[in-house]
DOPALUM-598314 format. One line per 2 residues: their letters; for each residue x, y, z of C-alpha. Coordinates in pm, whole numbers, plus 50000, padded with zeros to 5 digits. Layout:
N
a> X/Y/Z | ...
***
This chain:
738
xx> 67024/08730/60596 | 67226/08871/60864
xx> 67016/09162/60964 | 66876/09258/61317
xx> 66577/09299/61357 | 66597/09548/61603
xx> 66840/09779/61360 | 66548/09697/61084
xx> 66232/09858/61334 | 66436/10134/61403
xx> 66467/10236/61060 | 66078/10226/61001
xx> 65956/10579/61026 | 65666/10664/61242
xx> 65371/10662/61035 | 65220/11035/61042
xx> 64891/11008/61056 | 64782/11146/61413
xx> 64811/11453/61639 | 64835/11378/61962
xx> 64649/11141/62191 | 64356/11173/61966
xx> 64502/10987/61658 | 64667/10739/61878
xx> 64361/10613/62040 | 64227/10568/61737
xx> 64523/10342/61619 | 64419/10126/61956
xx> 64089/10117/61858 | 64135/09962/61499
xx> 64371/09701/61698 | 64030/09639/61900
xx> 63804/09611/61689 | 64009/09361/61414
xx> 64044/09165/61748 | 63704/09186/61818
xx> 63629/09064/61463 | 63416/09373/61380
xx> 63384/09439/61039 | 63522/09772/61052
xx> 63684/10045/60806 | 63906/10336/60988
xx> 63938/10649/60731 | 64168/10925/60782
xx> 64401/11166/60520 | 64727/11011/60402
xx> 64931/11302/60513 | 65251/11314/60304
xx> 65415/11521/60607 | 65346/11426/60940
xx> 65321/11591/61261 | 65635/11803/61272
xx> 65967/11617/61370 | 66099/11830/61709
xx> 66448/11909/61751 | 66587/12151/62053
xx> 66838/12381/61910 | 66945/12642/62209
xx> 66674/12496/62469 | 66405/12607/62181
xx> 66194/12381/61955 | 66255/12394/61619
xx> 66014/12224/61358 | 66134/12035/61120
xx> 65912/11846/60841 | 65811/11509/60905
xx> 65882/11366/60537 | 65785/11000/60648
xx> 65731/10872/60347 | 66050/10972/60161
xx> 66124/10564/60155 | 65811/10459/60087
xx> 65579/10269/60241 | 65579/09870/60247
xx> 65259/09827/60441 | 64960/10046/60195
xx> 64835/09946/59877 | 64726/10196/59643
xx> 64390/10113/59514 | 64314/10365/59218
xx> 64050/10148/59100 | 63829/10314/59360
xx> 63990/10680/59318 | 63654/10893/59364
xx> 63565/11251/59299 | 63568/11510/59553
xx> 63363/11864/59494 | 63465/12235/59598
xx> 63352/12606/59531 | 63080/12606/59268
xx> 62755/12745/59348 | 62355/12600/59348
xx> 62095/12603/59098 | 61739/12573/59210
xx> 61607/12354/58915 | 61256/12162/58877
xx> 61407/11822/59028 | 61561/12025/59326
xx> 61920/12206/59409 | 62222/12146/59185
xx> 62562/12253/59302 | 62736/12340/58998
xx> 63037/12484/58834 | 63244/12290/59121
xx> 63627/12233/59139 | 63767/11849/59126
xx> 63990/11720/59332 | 64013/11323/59368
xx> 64067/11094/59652 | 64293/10827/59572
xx> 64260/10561/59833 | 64522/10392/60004
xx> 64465/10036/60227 | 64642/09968/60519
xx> 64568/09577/60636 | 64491/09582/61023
xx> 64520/09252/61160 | 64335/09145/61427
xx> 64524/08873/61784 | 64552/08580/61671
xx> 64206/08524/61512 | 64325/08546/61131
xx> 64063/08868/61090 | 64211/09146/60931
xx> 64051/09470/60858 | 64095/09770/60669
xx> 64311/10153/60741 | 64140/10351/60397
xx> 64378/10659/60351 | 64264/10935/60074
xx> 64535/11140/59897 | 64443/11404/59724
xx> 64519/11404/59305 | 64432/11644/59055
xx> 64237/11517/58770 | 64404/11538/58412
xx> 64217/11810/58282 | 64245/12000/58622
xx> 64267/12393/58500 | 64404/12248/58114
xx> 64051/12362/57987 | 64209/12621/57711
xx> 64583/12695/57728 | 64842/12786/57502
xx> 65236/12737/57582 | 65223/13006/57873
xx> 64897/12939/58019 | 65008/12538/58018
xx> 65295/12588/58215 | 65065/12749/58489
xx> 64793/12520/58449 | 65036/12250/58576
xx> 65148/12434/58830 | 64810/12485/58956
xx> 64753/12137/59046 | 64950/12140/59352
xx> 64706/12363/59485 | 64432/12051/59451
xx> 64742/11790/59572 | 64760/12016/59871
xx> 64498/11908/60014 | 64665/11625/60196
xx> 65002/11747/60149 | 65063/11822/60533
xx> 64899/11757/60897 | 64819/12039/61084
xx> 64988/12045/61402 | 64778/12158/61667
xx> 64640/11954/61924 | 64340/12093/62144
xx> 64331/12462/61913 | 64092/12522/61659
xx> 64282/12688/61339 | 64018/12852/61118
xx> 64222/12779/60763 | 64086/12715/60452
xx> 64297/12436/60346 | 64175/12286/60736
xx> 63811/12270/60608 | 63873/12149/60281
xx> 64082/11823/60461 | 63774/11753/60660
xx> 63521/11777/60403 | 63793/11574/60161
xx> 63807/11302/60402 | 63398/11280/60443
xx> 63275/11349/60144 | 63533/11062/59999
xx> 63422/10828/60294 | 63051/10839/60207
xx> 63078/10768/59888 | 63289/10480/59951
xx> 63060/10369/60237 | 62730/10428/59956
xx> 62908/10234/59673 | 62975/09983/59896
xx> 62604/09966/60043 | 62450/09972/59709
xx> 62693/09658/59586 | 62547/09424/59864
xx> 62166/09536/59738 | 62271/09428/59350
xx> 62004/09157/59327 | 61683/09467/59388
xx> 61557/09599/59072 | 61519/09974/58989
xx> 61647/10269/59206 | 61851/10093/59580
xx> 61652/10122/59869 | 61823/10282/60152
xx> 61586/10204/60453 | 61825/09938/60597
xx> 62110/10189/60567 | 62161/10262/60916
xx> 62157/09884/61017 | 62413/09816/60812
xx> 62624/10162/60864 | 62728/10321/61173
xx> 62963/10589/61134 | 63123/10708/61455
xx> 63249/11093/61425 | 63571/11116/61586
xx> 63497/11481/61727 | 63368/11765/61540
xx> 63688/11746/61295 | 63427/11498/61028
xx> 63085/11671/61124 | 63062/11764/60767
xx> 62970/11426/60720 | 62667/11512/60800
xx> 62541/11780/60598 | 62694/11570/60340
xx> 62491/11261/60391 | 62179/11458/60346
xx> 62321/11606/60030 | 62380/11286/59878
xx> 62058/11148/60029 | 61843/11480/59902
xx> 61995/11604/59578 | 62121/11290/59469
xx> 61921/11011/59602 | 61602/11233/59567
xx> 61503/11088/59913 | 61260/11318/60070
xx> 61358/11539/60392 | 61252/11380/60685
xx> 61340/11010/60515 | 61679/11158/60450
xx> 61715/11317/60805 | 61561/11027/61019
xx> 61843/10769/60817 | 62123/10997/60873
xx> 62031/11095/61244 | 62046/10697/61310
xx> 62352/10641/61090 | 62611/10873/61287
xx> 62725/10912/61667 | 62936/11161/61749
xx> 63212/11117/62049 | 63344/11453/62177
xx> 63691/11472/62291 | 63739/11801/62450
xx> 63599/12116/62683 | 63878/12339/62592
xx> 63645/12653/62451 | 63946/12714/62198
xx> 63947/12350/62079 | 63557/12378/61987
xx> 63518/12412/61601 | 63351/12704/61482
xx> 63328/12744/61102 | 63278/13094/60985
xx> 62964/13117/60757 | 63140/13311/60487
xx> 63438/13071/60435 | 63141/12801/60409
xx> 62937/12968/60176 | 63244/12966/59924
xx> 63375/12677/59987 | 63050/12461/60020
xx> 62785/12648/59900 | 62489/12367/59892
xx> 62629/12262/60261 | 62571/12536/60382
xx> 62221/12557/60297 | 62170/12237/60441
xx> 62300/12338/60763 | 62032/12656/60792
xx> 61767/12400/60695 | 61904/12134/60986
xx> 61873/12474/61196 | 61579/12613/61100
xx> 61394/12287/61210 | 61620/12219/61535
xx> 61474/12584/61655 | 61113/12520/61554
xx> 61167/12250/61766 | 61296/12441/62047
xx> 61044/12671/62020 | 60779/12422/62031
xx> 60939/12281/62375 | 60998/12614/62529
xx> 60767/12849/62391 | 60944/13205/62443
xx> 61251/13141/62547 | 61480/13319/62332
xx> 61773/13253/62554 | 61764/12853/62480
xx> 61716/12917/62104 | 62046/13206/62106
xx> 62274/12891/62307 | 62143/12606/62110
xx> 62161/12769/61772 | 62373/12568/61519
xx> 62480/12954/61398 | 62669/13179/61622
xx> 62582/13536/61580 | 62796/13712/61811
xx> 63046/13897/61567 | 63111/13728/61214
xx> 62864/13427/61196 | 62984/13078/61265
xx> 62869/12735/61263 | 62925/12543/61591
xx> 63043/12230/61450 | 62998/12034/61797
xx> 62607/12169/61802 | 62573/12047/61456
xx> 62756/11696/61582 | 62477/11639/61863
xx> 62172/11762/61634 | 62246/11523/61381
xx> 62369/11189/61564 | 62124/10947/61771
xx> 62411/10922/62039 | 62645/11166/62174
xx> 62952/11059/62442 | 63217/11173/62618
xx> 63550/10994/62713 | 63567/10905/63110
xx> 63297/10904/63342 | 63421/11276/63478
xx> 63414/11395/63132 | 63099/11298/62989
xx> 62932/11418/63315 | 63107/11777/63277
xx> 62945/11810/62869 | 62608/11669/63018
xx> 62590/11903/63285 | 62803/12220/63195
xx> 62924/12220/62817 | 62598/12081/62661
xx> 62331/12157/62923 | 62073/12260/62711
xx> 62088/11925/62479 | 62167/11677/62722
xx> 61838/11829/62914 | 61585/11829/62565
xx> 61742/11477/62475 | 61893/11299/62809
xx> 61825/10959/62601 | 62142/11058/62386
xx> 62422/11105/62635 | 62625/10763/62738
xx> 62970/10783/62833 | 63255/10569/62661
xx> 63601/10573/62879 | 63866/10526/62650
xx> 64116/10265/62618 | 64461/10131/62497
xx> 64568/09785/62347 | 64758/09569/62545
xx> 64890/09432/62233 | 65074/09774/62173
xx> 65137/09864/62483 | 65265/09616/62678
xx> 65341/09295/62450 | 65513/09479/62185
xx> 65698/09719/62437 | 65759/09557/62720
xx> 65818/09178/62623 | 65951/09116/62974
xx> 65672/09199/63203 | 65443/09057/62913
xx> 65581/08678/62954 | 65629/08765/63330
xx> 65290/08789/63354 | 65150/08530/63151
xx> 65417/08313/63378 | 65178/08400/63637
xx> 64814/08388/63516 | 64799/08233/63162
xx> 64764/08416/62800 | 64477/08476/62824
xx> 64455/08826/62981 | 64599/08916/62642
xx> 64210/08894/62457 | 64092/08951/62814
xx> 64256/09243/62973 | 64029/09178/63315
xx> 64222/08850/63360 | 64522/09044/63532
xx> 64295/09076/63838 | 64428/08774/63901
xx> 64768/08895/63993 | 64605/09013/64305
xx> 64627/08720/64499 | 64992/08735/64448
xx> 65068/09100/64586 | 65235/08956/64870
xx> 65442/08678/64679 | 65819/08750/64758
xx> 65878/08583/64385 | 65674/08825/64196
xx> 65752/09094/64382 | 66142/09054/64334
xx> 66060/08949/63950 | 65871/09269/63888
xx> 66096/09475/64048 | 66394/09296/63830
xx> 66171/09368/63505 | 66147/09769/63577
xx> 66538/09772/63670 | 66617/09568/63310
xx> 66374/09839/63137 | 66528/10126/63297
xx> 66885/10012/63266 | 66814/09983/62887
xx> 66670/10318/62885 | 66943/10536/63071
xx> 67131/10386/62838 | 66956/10490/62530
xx> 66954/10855/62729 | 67329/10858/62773
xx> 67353/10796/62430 | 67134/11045/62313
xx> 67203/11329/62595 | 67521/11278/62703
xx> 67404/11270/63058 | 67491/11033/63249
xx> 67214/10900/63445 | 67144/10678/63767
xx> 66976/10405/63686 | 66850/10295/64040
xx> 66715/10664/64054 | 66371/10725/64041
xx> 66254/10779/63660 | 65954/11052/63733
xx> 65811/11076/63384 | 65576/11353/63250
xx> 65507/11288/62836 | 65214/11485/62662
xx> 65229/11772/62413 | 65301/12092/62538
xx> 65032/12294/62667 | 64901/12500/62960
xx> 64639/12279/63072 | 64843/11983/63100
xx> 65066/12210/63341 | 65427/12125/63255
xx> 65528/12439/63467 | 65355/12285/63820
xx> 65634/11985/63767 | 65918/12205/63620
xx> 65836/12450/64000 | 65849/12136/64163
xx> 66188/12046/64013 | 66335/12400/64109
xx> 66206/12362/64444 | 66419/12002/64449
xx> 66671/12142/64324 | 66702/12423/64624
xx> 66661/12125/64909 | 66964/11988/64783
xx> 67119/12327/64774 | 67040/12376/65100
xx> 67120/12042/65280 | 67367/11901/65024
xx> 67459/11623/65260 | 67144/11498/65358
xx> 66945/11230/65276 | 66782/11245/64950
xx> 66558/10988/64700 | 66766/11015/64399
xx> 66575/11146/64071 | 66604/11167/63638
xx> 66326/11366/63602 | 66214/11312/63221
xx> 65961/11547/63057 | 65905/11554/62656
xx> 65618/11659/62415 | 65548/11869/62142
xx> 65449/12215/62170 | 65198/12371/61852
xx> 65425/12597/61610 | 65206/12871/61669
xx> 65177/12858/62059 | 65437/13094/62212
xx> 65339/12973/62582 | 65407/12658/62520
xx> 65778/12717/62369 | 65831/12894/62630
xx> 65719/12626/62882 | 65981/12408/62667
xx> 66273/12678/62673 | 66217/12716/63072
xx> 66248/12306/63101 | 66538/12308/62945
xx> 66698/12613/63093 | 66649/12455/63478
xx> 66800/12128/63305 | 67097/12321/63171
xx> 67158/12454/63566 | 67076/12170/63752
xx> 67222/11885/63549 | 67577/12093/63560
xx> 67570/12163/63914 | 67867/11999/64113
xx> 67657/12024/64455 | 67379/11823/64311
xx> 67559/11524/64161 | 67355/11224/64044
xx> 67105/11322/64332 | 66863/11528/64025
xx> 66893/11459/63630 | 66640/11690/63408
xx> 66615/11540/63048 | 66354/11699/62827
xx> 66309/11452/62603 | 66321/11525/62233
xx> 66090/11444/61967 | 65843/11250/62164
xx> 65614/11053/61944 | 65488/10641/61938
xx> 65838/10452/61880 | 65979/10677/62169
xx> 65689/10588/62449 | 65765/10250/62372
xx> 66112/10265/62502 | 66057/10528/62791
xx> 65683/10365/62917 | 65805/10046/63042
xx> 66106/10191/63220 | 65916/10472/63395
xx> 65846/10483/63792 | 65653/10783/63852
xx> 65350/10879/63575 | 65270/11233/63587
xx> 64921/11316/63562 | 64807/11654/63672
xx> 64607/11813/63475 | 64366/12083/63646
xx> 64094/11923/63728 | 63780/11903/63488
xx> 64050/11969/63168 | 64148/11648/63044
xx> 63862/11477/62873 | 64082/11135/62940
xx> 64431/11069/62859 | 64520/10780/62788
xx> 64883/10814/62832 | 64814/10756/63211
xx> 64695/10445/63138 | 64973/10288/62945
xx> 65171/10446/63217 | 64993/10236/63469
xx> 64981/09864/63254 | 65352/09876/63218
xx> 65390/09940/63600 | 65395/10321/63699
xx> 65254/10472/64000 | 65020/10756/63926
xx> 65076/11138/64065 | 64764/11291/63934
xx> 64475/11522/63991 | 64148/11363/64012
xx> 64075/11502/63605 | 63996/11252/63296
xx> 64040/10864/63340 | 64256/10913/63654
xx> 63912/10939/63835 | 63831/10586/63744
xx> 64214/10423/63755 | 64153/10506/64121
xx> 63823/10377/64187 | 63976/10067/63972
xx> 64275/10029/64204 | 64150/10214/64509
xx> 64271/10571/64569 | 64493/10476/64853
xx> 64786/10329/64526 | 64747/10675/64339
xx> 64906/10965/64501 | 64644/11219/64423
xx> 64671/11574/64488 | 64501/11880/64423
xx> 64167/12031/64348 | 63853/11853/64205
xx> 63592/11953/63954 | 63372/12139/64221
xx> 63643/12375/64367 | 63813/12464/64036
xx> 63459/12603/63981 | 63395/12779/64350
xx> 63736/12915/64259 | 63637/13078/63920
xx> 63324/13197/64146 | 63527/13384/64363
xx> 63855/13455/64135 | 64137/13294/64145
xx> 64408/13491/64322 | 64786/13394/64212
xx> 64948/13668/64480 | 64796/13534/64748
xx> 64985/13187/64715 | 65341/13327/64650
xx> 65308/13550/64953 | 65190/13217/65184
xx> 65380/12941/65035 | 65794/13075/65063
xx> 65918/12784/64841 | 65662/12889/64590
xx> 65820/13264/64636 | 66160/13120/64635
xx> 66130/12950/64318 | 65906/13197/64135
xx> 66157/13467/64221 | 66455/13234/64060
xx> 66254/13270/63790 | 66184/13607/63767
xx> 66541/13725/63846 | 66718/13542/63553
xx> 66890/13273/63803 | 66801/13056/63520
xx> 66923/13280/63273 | 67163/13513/63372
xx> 67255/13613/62995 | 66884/13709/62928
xx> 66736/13778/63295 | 66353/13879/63112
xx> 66378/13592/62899 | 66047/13440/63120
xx> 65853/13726/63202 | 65598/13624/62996
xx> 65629/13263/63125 | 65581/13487/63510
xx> 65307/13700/63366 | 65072/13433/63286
xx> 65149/13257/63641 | 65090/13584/63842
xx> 64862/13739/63602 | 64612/13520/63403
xx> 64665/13144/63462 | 64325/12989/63382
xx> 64511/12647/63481 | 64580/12767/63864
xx> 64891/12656/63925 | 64962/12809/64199
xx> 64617/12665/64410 | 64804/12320/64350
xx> 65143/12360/64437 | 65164/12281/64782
xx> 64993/11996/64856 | 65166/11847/64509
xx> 65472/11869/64686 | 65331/11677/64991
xx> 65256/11450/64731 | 65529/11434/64618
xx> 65736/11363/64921 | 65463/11082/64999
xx> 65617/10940/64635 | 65977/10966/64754
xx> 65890/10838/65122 | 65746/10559/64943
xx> 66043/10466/64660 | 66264/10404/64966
xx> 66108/10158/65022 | 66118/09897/64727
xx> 65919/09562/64803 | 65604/09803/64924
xx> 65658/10055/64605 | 65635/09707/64424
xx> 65332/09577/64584 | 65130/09912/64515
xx> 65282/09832/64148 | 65146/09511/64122
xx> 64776/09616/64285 | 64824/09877/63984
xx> 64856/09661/63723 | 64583/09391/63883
xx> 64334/09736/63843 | 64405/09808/63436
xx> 64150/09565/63293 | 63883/09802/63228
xx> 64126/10055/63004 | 64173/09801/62771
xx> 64032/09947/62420 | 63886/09599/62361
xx> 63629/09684/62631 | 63554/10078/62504
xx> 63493/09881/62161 | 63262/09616/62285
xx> 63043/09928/62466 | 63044/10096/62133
xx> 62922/09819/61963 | 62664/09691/62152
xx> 62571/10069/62249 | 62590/10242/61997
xx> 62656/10058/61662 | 62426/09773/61756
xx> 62680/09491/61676 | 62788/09207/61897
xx> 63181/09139/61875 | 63285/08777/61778
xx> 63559/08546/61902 | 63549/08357/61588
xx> 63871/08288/61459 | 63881/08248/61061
xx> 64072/07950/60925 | 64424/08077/60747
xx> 64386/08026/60382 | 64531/07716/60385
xx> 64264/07551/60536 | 63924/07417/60430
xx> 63674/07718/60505 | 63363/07451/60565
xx> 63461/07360/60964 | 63390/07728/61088
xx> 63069/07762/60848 | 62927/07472/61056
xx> 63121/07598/61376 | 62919/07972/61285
xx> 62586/07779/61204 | 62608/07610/61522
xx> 62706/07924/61751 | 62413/08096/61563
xx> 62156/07807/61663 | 62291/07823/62025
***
């Protein structure tokens, strides 16, 4: 027909379904487990706006909404046939066959498939979306003209529901309309999940049986953002099902696992009681039951000890009563993990002490993963084929295979090859930068790349001091010798988080100064990149040199930007925080250029108090830069404009910037000592990439499932339609006899 391709995937809107690294893990993990020929079901909202489009107006980020389905979208299928009620508000009843919650407010789920098609094995499974829809006679009870004309209105407020995303990514926002998504989502799920469970058991007479539930369900809580689930399981289970108690709570205990994803304190849900009480009256009572027995327990295990019973309470009492959601998680699931090795020992032996010690037998540890299919077929074709050139396909299903590639580090072939792939990738992305930014950019300059969202913790403002502190080198010996860098930073900063704006506006403030500064040249480029989201790490992965990684240590429960970084051939600055821990042990830590504190003396520090002064009177870069800062070099118009910004550093950084700062910049100059000198920068490249076969997804998918779900993947591929269907029933009968 005429029409690129290309021009045709550009148009295609970003689907906006996920916040962060969070929802796009889960995206790899659907990828696995269709590959893995798992018969699987992802749920989620189908969020009519998206996580916020960014656009920087005057260095600032402006929000703009992300209306990504204004076109349409080709790839759902509405499937009103299973549209399914959804309850809120009401109150409870005590009657002679038990509770009733009554008098509730409707709102249905209206379910939306997405097809998710498994490599090359002809399995494809299912993306269920629920949108929220007002029933007909939503608020129409008794109206005349007037009253009609509001009724209608009204049902926007049930359509709301999943109307828009919220935006923040590691903060807790205690908002109505934020509980009623989560318990939309669950209480929709179930019910699917139940209707389907009760359809395979149509041959049993009378009422179903639901002792084989939990070895046919697993339900895997994605953090504490669906623990309603579980109050809602025994709801259906108990007031519906008329199961008994303990029946109820020993099926739903083995039904869900719950995988935390953070230690942030802010990021931990806590539900006030009051706002649950309204909104899910029966719940709630549930919940105080669930707690009332988790304490007798306690009690029983450590007679007296009030302490253990205040910290392990499902109910917070200090000020206005909450629910810990994350307390509620671990009570009520049969496994609990965290997300790298670092991570999951940090909740066993700091956030979740108490629990991991009364029920060790509960704690595993999943690291998390990407798909190779996204990540480097799909986005970088040309190291894809180069590498296949080299070891096979196979590494494809197999992402282990690429330890192959070792044998080759010293093969002048590869090496040149490699180094020709990340020159075509970058080429194609200064381009795509000029275009966009009007900066003109070196292409044989080192691309040092640092893409998250915006937030303290991930410590933006340790690279942005080490670009000022570039930038005055140059200043200062403008004719010497100097490794040539586009430093490229982009993310998303939370509406409601003034730091991180600010962390944005400084960015592009020292961009503004150093990319118009004659002295400088092509020597330094700063490019905050706009709008970061999926389509845009697929262009600006592959080309990258340098992956930033420095989180303080013991804050990031993973990343898994770091390893995408790392497949597509980066070399890692990082902290030794979240999967970085195990990308070294993978590759050895000699081909990471790690920096920084560890776990242990972030803590000594917060022993002893962390002292910001003392480092900006030592270090005189630090001073030299900090006091740029402070004296409006960077802003001459508005010299105060980043007190706050120099507040928090001198004043209250919980992320201790400053402790890190000089021996990132020996790092750093290791990284530049290093890019001078190509075919050995290569070689550590190609040991990377030889090390990424564990942080494939397919791998954290086949540890859930034999761990946790109690499945066993399959590498059975299913016959396209077109072909007779008897040849793999014999091929299955025969694998099963084996």
């Amino acid at each position: 027909m005429g029409l690129d391709m290309e021009e045709l995937e550009e148009m295609e809107e970003d689907a906006g379904l996920g916040n962060g690294g969070l929802g796009r893990l889960a995206a790899c993990f659907l990828d696995s487990m269709a590959t893995l020929g798992l018969a699987a079901y992802g749920y989620g909202i189908r969020y009519e706006y998206g996580i916020f489009n960014q656009k920087i107006k005057d260095g600032w980020q402006v929000e703009e909404a992300d209306d990504w389905l204004r076109h349409g979208n080709p790839w759902e299928k509405a499937r009103p046939e299973y549209m399914l009620p959804v309850h809120f508000y009401g109150h409870v009843e005590e009657t002679k066959d038990g509770s009733k919650w009554v008098d509730t407010q409707v709102v249905l789920a209206m379910p939306y498939d997405t097809p998710i098609p498994g490599y090359m094995n002809n399995t494809v499974n299912t993306m269920r979306l629920w949108s929220a829809k007002a029933p007909n006679d939503f608020n129409l009870k008794d109206f005349n003209v007037g009253d009609y004309i509001e009724a209608v209105l009204d049902r926007n407020l049930a359509e709301n529901i999943s109307r828009v995303l919220y935006p923040n990514d590691n903060f807790f926002e205690g908002k109505e309309l934020r509980l009623k998504q989560e318990y939309f989502v669950v209480a929709a799920t179930l019910q699917d999940i139940i209707r389907r469970f009760k359809t395979t058991k149509k041959g049993s007479p009378g009422r179903t049986s639901f002792e084989t539930f939990p070895d046919k369900v697993a339900v895997q809580l994605n953090d504490t953002h669906p623990a309603m689930a579980i109050p809602e399981l025994m709801r259906i289970f108990v007031d519906i099902e008329k199961l008994d108690w303990d029946t109820a709570w020993s099926l739903t205990q083995r039904t869900f696992a719950y995988t935390n994803h953070t230690v942030l304190p802010e990021a931990l849900e806590r539900w006030p009681v009051e706002l649950l009480e309204k909104l899910l009256p029966r719940h709630l009572q549930i919940i105080y039951r669930i707690n009332q027995l988790h304490l007798d327990r306690i009690a029983t295990l450590y007679p007296e000890n009030m302490n253990k019973l205040r910290k392990m309470s499902l109910i917070e009492e200090d000020g206005c009563k909450r629910v810990n959601m994350a307390h509620l998680c671990i009570v009520g699931s049969h496994a609990v993990n965290g997300v790298a090795e670092i991570h999951s020992n940090i909740i066993k032996t700091d956030v979740f002490r108490d629990f991991s010690e009364m029920e060790p037998q509960k704690f595993q540890n999943k690291t998390n993963g990407i798909t190779p299919r996204r990540w480097l077929l799909l986005c970088n074709p040309g190291l894809a084929e180069l590498i296949a050139e080299v070891i096979g396909e196979d590494y494809v299903k197999d992402l282990y295979q690429l330890k192959k590639l070792i044998q080759f580090v010293d093969d002048a072939a590869l090496i040149r090859d490699i180094s020709r792939v990340k020159q075509d990738n970058k080429l194609k992305f200064a381009q795509y930068l000029e275009k966009e930014y009007r900066v003109k950019i070196n292409p044989s300059s080192m691309f040092d790349v640092h893409v998250k969202r915006i937030h303290e913790y991930k410590r933006q403002l340790l690279n942005c001091l080490h670009i000022i502190a570039m930038y005055n080198r140059i200043r200062m010996k403008p004719n010497a010798h100097f490794v040539p860098r586009t430093v490229i930073i982009g993310g998303k900063a939370a509406p409601g988080y003034h730091m991180a704006k600010m962390i944005i506006r400084l960015i592009t403030s020292v961009a503004e100064v150093v990319n118009n500064d004659p002295v400088v040249g092509s020597k330094l480029k700063v490019i905050f990149l706009e709008n970061y989201r999926v389509s845009l790490a697929e262009k600006v992965i592959p080309a990258t040199d340098l992956s930033q990684q420095i989180s303080t240590a013991g804050t990031e429960a993973s990343g898994t930007g770091n390893m995408k970084f790392m497949l597509n051939g980066a070399l890692t600055i990082g902290t030794m925080d979240g999967a970085n821990v195990e990308m070294a042990e993978e590759a050895g830590e000699e081909n990471l250029f790690i920096f920084g504190m560890r776990v242990q003396d972030v803590a000594d520090m917060d022993q002893k108090g962390y002292d910001a002064m003392s480092y900006y009177k030592r270090i005189p870069e630090l001073k030299q830069v900090m006091d740029q800062i402070t004296s409006g070099f960077f802003c001459p118009k508005n010299p105060d404009l980043f007190k706050d910004v120099t507040d928090m550093l001198f004043k209250y950084d919980r992320f201790k910037v400053f402790a890190d700062f000089e021996d990132y910049m020996k790092a750093q100059e290791k990284v530049s000592k290093l890019y001078q000198n190509p075919k050995e920068w290569t070689k550590m490249v190609i040991r990377n990439i030889a090390a990424t076969g564990k942080f494939s997804s397919d791998r954290t998918i086949k540890e859930y499932a034999t761990e946790v779900w109690g499945v066993q993947p399959t590498d059975l591929k299913i016959p396209p339609p077109n072909e007779p269907r008897e040849a793999v029933v014999e091929k299955a009968r025969a694998l099963r006899k084996m």
